[in-house]
N, C-alpha and C positions, 0 to 999 in steps of 0.2 A: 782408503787410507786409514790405517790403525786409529791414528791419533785424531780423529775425526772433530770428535766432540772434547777431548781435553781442553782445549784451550781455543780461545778467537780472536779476532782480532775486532778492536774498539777504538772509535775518536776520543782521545784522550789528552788535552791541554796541548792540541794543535796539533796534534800527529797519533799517528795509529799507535795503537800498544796490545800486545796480549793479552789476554785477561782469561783468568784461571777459570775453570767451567767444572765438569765431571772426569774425574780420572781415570782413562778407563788403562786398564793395567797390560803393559806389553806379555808379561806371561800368558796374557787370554789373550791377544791379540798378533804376538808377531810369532808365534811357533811356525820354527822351521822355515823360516826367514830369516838367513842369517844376512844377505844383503840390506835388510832394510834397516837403517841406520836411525833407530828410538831416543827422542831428547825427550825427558819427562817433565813436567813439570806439577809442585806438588803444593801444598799451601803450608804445612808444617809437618814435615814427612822425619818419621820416625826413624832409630835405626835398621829395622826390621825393614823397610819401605824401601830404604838406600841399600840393603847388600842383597835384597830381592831384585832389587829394577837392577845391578848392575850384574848381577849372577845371570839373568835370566836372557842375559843379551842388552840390554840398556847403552847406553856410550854416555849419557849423560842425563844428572836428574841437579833440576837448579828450583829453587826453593821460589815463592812467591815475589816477595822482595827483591830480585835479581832485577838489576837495572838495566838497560837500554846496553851498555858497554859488554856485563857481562852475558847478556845471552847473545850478539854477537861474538864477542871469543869461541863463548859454546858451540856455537855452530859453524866457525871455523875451522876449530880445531877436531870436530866430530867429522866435516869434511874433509878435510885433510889430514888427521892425524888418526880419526877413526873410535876416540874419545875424548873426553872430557871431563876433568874432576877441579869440585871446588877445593880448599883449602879443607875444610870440615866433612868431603867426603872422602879425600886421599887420608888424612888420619885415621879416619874411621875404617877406611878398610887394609890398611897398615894394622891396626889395631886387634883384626879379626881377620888372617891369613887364611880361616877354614871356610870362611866364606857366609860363616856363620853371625847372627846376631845373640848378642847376651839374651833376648828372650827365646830366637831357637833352640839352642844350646840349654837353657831351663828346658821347655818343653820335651825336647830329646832325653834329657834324664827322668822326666818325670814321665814319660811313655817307658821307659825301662826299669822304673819300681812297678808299673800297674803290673798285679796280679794277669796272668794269661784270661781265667775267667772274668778276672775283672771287668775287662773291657763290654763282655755282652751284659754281666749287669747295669754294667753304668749306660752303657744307650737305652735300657729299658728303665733305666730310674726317669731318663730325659725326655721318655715321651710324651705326649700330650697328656694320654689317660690316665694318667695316676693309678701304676699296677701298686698292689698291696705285694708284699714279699712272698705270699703265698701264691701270688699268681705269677710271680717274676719266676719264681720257683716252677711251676708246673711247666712252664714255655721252656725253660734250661734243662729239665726233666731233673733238677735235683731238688733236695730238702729246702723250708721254711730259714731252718737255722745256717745251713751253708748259706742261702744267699744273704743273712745276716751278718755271716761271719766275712763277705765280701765284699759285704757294704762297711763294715768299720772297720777292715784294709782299705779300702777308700778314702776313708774319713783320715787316717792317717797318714795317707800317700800324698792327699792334695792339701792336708793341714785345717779342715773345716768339721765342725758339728752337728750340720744339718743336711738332708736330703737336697733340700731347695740351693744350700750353697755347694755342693756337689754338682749340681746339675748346670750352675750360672759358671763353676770355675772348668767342668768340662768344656759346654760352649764356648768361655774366654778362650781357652789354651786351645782350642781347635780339634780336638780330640772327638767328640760327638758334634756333627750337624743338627742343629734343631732344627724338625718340621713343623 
């Protein structure tokens, strides 16, 4: 069962109740399952969270706080209707017809100003070892000063004046994996 470890159930003021544990994300879990019908549950799930889980196949994502009544409906209406949306996720995804969230939607622009070679300086800005420009240089096989000049295209693309916050707003925005 996908939903293994999300949630359990708990003696709770006389009767059992859910209770929120680790999330583990139906996009890692139910591909290419489209019969298995995913309710999520989240503890303060962002909008990125909500047009991911329902993009991805989700039927329904109910927030921590959902009581007794409402995750009943939820799973009514997931059985029989085949989804479910609160009040604050049907707006939100009225809101965002492309399926998009206001921060993928940044991210996608901001992956369309980075320079083409940008992209291989900035994962070797992000590695562990701390290359010098002249060795970023020698591995891309071009000049000291080009990979200077791609680094403050950089600096101007993500809006920051240091190596180190290059590297923190690559990893935020998901752009470079840090190992």
């Amino acid at each position: 069962m996908p939903w293994r470890r999300a949630w359990q159930w708990t003696w709770c003021c006389r009767r059992w109740a859910p209770t929120y544990r680790t999330l583990i994300p139906p996009w890692n879990s139910c591909a290419g399952h489209p019969d298995v019908r995913v309710l999520a549950f989240a503890h303060a799930p962002t909008d990125t969270d909500v047009m991911r889980t329902y993009r991805t196949g989700g039927r329904a994502l109910l927030t921590r706080n959902a009581g007794p009544e409402e995750l009943y409906r939820a799973l009514d209406a997931v059985w029989k209707v085949g989804i479910y949306h609160t009040p604050a996720t049907h707006r939100l995804l009225l809101e965002n017809p492309d399926g998009l969230s206001q921060e993928e939607r940044n991210r996608q622009r901001l992956l369309a100003k980075l320079p083409p070679r940008g992209k291989e300086v900035l994962e070797r800005i992000c590695r562990n070892d701390d290359l010098t420009y002249e060795f970023i240089g020698q591995e891309l096989k071009i000049g000291k000063r080009t990979v200077e000049t791609h680094v403050n295209q950089l600096f101007q693309v993500f809006g920051v004046r240091s190596k180190t916050a290059l590297a923190l707003c690559a990893v935020r925005w998901g752009i470079v994996a840090f190992k």
